[in-house]
N, CA, C and O atoms as a GROMACS GRO file, in nm:
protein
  536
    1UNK      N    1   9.931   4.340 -15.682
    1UNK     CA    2  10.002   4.258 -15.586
    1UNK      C    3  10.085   4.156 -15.664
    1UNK      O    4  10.044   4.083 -15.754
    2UNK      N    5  10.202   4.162 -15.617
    2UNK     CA    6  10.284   4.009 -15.705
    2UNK      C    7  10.336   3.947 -15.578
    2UNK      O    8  10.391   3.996 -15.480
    3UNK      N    9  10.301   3.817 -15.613
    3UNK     CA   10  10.373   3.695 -15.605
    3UNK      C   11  10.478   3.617 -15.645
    3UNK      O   12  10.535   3.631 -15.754
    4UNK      N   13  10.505   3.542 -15.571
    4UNK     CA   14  10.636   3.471 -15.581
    4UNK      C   15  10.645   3.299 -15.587
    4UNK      O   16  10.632   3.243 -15.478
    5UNK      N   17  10.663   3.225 -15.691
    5UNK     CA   18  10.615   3.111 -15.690
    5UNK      C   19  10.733   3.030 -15.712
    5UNK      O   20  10.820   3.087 -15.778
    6UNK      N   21  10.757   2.918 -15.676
    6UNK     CA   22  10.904   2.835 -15.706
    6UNK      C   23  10.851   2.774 -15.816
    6UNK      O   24  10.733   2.756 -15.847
    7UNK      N   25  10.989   2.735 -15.892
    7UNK     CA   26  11.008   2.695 -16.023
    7UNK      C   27  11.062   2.553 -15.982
    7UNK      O   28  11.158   2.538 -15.907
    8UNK      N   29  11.001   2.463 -16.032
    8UNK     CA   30  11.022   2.344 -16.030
    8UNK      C   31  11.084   2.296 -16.116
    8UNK      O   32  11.017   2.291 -16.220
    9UNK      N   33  11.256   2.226 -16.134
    9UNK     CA   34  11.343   2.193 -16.209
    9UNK      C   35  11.281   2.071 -16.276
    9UNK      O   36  11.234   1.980 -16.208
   10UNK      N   37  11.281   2.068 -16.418
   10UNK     CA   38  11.168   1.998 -16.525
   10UNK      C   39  11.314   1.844 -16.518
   10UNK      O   40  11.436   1.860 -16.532
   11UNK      N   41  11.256   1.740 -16.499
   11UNK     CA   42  11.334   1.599 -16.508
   11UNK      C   43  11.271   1.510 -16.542
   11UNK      O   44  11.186   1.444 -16.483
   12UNK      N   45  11.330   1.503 -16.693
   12UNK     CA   46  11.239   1.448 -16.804
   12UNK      C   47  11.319   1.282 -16.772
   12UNK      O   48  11.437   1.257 -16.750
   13UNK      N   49  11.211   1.201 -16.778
   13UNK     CA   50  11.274   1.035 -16.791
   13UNK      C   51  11.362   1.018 -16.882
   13UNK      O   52  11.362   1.099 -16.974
   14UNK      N   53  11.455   0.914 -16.883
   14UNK     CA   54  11.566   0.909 -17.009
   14UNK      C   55  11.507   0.871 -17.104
   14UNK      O   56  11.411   0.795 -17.095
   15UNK      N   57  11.573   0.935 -17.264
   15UNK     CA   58  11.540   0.888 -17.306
   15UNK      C   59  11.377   0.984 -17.396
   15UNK      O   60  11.318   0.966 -17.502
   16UNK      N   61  11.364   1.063 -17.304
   16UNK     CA   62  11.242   1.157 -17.308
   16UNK      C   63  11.265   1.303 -17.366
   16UNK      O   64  11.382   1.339 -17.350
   17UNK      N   65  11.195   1.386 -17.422
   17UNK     CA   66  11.229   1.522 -17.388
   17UNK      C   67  11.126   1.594 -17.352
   17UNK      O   68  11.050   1.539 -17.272
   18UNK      N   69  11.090   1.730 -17.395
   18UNK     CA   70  10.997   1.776 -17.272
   18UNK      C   71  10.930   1.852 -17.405
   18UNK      O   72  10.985   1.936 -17.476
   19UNK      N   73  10.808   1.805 -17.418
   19UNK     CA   74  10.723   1.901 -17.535
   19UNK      C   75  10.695   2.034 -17.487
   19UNK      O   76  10.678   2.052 -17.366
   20UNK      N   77  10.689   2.123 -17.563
   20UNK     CA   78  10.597   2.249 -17.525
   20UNK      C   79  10.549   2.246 -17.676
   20UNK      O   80  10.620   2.230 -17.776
   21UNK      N   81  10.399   2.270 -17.669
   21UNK     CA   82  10.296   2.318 -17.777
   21UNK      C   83  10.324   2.485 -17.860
   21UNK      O   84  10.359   2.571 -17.779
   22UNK      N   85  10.316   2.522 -17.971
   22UNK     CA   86  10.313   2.637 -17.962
   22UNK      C   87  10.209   2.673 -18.116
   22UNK      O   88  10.169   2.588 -18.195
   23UNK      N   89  10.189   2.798 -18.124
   23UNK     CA   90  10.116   2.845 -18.212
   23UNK      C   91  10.186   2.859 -18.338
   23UNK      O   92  10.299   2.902 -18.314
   24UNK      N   93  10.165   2.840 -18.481
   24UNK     CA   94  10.222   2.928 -18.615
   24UNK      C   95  10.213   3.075 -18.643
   24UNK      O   96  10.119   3.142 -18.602
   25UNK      N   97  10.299   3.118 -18.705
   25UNK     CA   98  10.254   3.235 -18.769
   25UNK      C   99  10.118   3.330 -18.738
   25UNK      O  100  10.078   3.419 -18.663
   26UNK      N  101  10.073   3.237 -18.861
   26UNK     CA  102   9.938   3.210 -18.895
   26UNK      C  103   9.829   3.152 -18.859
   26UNK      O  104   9.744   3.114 -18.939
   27UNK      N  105   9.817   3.135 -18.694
   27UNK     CA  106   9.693   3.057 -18.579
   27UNK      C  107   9.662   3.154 -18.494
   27UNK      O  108   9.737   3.225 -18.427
   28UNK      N  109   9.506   3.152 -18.504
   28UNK     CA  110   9.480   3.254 -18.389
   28UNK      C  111   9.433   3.102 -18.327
   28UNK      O  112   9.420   3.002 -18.398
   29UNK      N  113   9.413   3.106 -18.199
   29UNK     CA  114   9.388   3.006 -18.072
   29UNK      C  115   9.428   2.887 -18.174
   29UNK      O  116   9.533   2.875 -18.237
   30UNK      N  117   9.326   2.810 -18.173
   30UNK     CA  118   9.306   2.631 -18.260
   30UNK      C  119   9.306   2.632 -18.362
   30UNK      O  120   9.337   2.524 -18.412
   31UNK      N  121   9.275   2.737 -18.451
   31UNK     CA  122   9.232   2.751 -18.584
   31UNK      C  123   9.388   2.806 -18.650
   31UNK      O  124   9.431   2.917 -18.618
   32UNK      N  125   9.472   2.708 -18.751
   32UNK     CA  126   9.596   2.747 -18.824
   32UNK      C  127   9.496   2.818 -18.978
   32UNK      O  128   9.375   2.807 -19.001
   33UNK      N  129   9.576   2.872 -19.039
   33UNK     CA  130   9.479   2.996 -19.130
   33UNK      C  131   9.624   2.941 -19.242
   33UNK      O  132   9.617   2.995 -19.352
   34UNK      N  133   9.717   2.868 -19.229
   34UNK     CA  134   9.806   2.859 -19.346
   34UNK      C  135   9.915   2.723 -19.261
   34UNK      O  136   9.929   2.674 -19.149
   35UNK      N  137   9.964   2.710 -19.382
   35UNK     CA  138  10.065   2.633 -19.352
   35UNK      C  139  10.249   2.632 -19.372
   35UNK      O  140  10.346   2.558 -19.376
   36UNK      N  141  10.213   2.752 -19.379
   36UNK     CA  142  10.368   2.857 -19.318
   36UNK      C  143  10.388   2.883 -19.165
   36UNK      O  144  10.295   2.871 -19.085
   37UNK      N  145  10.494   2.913 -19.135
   37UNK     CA  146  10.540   2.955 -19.009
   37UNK      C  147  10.692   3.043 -19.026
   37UNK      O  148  10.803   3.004 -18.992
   38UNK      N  149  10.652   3.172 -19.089
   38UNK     CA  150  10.775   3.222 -19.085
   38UNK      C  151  10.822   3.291 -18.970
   38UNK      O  152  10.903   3.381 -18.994
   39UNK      N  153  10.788   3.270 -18.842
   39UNK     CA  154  10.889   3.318 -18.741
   39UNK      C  155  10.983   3.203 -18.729
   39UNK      O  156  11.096   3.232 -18.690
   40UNK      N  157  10.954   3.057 -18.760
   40UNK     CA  158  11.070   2.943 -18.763
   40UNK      C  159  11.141   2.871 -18.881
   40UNK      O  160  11.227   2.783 -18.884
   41UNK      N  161  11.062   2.953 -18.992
   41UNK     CA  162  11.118   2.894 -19.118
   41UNK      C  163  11.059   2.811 -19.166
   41UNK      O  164  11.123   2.768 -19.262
   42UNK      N  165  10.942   2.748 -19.150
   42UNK     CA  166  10.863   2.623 -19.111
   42UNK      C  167  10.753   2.655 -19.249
   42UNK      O  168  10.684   2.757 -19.253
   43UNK      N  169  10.753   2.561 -19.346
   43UNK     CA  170  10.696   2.611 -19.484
   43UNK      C  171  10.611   2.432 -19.550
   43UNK      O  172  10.646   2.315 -19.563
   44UNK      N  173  10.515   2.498 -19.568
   44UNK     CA  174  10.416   2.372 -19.658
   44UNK      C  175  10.401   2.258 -19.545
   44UNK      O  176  10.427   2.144 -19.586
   45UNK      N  177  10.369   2.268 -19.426
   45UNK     CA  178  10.331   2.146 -19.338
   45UNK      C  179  10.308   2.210 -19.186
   45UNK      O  180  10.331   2.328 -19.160
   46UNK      N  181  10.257   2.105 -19.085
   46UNK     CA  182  10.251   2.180 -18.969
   46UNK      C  183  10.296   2.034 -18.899
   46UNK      O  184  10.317   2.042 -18.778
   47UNK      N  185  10.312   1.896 -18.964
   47UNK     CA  186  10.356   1.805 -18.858
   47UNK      C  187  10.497   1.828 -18.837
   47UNK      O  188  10.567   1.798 -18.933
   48UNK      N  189  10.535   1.857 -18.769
   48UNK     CA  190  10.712   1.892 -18.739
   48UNK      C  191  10.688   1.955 -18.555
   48UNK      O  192  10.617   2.019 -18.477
   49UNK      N  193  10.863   1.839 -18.581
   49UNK     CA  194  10.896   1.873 -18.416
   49UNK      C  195  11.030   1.942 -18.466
   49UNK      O  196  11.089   1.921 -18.572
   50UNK      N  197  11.062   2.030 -18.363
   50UNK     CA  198  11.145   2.086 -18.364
   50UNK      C  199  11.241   2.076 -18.181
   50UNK      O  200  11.226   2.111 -18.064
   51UNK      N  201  11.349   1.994 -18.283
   51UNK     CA  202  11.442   1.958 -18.198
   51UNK      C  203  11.620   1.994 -18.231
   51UNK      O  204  11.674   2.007 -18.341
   52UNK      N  205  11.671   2.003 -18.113
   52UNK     CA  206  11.823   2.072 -18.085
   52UNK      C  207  11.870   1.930 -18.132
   52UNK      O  208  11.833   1.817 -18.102
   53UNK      N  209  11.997   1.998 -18.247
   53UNK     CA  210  12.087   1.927 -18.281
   53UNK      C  211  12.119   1.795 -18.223
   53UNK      O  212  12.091   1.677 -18.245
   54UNK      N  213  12.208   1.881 -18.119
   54UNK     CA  214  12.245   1.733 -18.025
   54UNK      C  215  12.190   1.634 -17.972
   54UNK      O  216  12.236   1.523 -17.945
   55UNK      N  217  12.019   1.710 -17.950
   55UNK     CA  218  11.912   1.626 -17.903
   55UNK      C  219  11.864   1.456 -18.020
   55UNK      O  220  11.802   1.355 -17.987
   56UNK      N  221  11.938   1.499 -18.174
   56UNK     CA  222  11.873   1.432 -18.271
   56UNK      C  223  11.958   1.353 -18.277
   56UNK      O  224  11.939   1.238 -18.240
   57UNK      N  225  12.042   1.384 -18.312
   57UNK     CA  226  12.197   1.299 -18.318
   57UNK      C  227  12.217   1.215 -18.168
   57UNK      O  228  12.292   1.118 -18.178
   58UNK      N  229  12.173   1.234 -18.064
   58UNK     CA  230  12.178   1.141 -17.900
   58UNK      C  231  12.073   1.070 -17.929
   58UNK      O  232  12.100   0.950 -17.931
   59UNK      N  233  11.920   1.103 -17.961
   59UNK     CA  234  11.831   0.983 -18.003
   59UNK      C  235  11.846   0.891 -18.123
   59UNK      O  236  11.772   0.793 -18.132
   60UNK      N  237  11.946   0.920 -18.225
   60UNK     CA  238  11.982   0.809 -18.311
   60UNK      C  239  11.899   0.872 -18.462
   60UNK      O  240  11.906   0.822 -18.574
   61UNK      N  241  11.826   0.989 -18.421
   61UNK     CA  242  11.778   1.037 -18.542
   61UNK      C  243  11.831   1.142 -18.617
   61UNK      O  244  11.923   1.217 -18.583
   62UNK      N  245  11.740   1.144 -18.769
   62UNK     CA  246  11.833   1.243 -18.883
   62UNK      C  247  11.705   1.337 -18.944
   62UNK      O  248  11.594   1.298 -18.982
   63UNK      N  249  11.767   1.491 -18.939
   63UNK     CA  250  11.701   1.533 -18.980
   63UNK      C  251  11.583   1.548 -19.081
   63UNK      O  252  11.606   1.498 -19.191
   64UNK      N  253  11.478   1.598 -19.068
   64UNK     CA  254  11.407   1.564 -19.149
   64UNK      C  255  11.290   1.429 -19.170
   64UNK      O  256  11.213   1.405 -19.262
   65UNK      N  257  11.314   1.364 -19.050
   65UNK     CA  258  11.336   1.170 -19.076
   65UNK      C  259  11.152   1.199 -19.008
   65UNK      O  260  11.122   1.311 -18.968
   66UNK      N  261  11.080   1.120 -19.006
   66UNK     CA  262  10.941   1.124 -19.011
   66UNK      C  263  10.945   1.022 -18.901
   66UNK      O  264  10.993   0.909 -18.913
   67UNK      N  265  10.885   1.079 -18.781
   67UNK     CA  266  10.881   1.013 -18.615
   67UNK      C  267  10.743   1.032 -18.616
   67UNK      O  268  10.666   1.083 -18.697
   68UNK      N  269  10.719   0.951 -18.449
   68UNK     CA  270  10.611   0.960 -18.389
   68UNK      C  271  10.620   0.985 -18.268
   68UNK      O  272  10.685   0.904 -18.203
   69UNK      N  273  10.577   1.068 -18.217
   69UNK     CA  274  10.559   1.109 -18.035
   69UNK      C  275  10.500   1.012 -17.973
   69UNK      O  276  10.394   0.977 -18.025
   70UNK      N  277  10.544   0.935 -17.843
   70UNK     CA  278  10.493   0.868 -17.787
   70UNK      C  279  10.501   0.952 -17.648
   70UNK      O  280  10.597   1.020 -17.612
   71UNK      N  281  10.387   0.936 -17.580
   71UNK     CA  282  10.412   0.993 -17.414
   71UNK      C  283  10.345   0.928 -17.316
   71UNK      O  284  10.268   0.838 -17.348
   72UNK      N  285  10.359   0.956 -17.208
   72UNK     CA  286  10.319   0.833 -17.097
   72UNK      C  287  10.323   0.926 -16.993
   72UNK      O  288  10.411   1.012 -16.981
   73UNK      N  289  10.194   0.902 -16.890
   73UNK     CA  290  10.178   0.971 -16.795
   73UNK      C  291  10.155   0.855 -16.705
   73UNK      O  292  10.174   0.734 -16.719
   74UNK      N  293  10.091   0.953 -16.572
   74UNK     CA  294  10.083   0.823 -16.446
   74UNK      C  295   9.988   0.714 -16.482
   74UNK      O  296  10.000   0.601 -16.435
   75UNK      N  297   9.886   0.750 -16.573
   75UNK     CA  298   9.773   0.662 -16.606
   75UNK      C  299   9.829   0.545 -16.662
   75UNK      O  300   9.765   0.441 -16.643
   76UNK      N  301   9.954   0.539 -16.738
   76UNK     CA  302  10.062   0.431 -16.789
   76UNK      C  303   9.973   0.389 -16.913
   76UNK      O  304   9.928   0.275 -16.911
   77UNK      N  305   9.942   0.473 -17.023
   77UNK     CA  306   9.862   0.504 -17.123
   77UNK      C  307   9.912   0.559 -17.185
   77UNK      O  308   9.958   0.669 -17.155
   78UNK      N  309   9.927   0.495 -17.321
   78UNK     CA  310  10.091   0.553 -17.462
   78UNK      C  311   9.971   0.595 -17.500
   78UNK      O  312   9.861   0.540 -17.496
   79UNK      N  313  10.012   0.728 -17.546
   79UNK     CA  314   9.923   0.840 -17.650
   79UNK      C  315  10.053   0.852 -17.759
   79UNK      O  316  10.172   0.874 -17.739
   80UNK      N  317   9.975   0.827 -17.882
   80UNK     CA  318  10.086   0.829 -18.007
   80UNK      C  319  10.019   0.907 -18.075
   80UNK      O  320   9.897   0.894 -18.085
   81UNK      N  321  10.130   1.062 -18.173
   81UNK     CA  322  10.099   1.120 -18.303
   81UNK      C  323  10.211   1.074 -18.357
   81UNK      O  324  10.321   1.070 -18.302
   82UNK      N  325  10.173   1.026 -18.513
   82UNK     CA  326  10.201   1.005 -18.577
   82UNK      C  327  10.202   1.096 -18.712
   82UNK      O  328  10.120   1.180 -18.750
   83UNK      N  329  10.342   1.043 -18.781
   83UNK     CA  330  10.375   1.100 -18.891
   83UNK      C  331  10.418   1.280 -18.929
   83UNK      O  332  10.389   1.373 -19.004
   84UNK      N  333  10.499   1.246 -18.826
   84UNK     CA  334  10.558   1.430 -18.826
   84UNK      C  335  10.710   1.391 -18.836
   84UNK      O  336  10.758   1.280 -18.812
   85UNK      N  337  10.779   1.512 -18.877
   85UNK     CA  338  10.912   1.542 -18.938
   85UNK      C  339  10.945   1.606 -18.818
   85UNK      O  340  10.870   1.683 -18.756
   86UNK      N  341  11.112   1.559 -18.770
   86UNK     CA  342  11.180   1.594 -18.746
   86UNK      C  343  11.298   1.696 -18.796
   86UNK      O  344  11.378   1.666 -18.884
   87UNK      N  345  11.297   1.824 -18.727
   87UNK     CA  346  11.359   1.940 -18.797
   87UNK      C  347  11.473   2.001 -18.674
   87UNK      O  348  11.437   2.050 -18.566
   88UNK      N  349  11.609   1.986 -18.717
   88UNK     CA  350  11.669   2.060 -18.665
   88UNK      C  351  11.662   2.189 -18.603
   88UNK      O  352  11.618   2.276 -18.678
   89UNK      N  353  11.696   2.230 -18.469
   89UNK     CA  354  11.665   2.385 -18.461
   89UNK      C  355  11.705   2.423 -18.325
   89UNK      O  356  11.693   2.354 -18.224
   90UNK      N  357  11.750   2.528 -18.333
   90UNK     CA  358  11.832   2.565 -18.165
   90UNK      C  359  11.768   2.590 -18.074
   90UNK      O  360  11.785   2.690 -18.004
   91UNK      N  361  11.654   2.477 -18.054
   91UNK     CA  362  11.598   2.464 -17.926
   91UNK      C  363  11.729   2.446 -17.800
   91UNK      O  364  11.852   2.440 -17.809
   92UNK      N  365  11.636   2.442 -17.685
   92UNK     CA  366  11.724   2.422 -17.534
   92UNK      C  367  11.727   2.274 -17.560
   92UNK      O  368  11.630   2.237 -17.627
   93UNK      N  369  11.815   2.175 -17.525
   93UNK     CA  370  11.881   2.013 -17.520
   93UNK      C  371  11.772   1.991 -17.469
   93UNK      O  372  11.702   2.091 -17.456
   94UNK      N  373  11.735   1.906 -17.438
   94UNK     CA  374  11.631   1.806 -17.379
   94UNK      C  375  11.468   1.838 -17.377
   94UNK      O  376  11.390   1.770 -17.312
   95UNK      N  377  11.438   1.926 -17.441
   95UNK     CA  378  11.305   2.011 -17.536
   95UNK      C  379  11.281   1.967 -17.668
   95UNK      O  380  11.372   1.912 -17.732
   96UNK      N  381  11.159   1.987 -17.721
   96UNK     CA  382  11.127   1.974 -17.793
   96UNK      C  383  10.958   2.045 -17.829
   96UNK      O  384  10.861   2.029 -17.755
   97UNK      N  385  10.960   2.129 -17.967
   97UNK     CA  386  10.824   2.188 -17.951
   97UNK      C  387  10.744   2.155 -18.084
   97UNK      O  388  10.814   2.125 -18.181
   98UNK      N  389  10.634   2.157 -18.100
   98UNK     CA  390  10.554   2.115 -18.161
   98UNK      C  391  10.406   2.196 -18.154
   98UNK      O  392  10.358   2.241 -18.051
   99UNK      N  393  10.345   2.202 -18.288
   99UNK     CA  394  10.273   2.298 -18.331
   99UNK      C  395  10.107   2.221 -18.237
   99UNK      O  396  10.069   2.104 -18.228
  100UNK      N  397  10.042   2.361 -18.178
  100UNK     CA  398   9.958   2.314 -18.096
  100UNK      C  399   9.792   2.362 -18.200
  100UNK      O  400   9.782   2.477 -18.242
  101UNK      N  401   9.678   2.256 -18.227
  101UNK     CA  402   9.601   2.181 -18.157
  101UNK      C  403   9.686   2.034 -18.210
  101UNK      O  404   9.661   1.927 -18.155
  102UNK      N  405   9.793   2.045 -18.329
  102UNK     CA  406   9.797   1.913 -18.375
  102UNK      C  407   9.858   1.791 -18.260
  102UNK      O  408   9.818   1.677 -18.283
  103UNK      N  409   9.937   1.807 -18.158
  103UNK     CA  410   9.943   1.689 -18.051
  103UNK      C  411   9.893   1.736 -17.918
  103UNK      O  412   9.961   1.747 -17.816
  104UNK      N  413   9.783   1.759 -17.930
  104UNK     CA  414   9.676   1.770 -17.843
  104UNK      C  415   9.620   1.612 -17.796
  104UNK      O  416   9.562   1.594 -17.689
  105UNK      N  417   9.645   1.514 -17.887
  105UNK     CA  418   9.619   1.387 -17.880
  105UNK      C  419   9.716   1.326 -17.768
  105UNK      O  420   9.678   1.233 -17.696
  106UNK      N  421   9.812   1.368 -17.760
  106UNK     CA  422   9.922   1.313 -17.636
  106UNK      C  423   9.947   1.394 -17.528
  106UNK      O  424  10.063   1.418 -17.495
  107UNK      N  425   9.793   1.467 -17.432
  107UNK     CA  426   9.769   1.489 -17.341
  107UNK      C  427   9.662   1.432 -17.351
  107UNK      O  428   9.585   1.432 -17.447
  108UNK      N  429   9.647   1.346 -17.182
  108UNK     CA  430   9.512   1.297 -17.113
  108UNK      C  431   9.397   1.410 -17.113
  108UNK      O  432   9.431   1.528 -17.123
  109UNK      N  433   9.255   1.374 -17.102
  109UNK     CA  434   9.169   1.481 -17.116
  109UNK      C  435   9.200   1.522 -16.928
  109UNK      O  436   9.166   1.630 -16.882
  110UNK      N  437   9.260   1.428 -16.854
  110UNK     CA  438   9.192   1.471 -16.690
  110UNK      C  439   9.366   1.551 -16.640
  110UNK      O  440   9.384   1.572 -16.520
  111UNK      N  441   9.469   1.585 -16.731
  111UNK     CA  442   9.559   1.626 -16.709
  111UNK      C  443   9.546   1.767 -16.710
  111UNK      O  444   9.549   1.830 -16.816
  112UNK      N  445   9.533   1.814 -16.612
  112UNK     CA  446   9.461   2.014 -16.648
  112UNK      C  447   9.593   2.076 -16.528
  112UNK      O  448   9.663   2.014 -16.449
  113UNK      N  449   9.584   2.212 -16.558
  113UNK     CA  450   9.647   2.290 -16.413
  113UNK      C  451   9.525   2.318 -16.300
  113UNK      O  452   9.404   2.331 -16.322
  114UNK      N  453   9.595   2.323 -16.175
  114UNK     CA  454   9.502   2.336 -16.070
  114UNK      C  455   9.423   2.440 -16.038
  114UNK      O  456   9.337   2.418 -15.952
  115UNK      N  457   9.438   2.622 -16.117
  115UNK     CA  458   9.333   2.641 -16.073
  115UNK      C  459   9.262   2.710 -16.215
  115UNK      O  460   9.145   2.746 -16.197
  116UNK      N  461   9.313   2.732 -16.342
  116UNK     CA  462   9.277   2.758 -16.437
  116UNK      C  463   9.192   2.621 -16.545
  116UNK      O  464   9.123   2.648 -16.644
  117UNK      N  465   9.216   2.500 -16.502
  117UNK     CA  466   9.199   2.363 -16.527
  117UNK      C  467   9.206   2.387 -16.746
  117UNK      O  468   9.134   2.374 -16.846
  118UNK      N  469   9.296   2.414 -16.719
  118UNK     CA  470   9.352   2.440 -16.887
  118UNK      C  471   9.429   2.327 -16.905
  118UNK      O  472   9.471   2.282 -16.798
  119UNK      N  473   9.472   2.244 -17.034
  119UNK     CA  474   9.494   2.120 -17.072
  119UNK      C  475   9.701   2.141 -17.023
  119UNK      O  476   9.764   2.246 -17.012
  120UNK      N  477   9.739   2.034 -17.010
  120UNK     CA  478   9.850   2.104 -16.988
  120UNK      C  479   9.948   2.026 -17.055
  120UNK      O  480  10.010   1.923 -17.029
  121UNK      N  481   9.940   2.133 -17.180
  121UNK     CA  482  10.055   2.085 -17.317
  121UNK      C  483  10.138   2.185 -17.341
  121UNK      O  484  10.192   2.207 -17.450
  122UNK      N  485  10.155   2.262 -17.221
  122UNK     CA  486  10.314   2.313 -17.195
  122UNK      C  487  10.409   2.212 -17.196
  122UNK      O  488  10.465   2.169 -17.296
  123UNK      N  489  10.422   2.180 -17.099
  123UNK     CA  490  10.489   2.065 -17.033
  123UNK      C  491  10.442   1.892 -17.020
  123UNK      O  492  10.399   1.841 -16.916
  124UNK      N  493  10.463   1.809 -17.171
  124UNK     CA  494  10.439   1.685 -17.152
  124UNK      C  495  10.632   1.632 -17.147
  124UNK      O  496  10.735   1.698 -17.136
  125UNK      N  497  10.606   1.494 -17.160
  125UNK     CA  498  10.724   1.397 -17.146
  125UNK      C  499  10.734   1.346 -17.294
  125UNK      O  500  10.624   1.290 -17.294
  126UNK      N  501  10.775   1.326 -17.401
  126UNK     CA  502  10.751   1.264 -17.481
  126UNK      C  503  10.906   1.156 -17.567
  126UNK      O  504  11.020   1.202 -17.555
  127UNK      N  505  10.894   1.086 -17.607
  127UNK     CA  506  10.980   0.989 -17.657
  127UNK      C  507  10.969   0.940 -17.803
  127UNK      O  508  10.886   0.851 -17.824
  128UNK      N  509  11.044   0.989 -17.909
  128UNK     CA  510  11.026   1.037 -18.012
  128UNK      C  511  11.128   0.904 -18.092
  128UNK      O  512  11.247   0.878 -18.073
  129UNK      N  513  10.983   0.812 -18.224
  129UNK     CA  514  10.999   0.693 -18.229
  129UNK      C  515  10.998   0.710 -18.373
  129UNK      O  516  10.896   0.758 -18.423
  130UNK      N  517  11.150   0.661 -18.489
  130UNK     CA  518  11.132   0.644 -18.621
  130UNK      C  519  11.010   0.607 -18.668
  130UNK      O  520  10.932   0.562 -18.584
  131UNK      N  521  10.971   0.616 -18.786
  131UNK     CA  522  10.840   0.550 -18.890
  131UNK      C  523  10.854   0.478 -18.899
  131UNK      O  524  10.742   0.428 -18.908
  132UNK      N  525  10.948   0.375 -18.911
  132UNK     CA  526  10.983   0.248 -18.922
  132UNK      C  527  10.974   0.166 -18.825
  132UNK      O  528  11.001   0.049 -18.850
  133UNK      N  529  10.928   0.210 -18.667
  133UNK     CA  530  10.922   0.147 -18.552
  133UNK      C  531  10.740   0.110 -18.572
  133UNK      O  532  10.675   0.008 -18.548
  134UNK      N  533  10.714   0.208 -18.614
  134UNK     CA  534  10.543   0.161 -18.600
  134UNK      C  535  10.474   0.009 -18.613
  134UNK      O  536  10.353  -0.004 -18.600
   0.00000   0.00000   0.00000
């Protein structure tokens, strides 16, 4: 049987972009087994966001440059990772993805989907802050 479900147009606060979590190479579930990622080019580290050009250059940042994720949900509770690299990459504009269990820290534990109650670091909000702001 299939279903048919509406897609809810993602409207990230200004200023924000929209994390999605994803796996390396080399991760089965939580467990990374290396610190390569050659489906993205991604070599000797796993703190890196990977963000669209235009996205870096509109937040005032430069490749490479060592940020921190800040995110904020309804609880109005800043969850910060710290000390990851910013990396150019032809993500979609207003996205941004990042290697998953490492910002697992900037989802709430009571933030789940409704009927699988799985953590939900598809889709956070996040606002991405120089090293020098800390």
């Amino acid at each position: 049987m299939f279903t048919c479900n509406t897609v809810d147009r993602v409207r990230q606060p200004e200023g924000h972009l929209v994390l999605q979590t994803m796996r390396s190479h080399d991760q089965w579930t939580t467990v990374p087994y290396a610190l390569n990622d050659r489906y993205r080019g991604i070599h000797n580290g796993r703190q890196v966001v990977l963000v669209n050009p235009a996205d870096i250059e509109e937040l005032g940042l430069a490749d490479r440059q060592l940020v921190a994720f800040v995110s904020t949900w309804g609880d109005g509770i800043e969850r910060r990772a710290k000390g990851f690299r910013v990396i150019a990459y032809p993500a979609a504009q207003g996205s941004a993805a990042s290697y998953y269990p490492d910002t697992n820290v900037l989802v709430p534990l009571d933030s789940v989907a409704e009927i699988s109650n799985t953590p939900t670091s598809k889709r956070g909000y996040v606002r991405i802050e120089p090293a020098s702001g800390w």
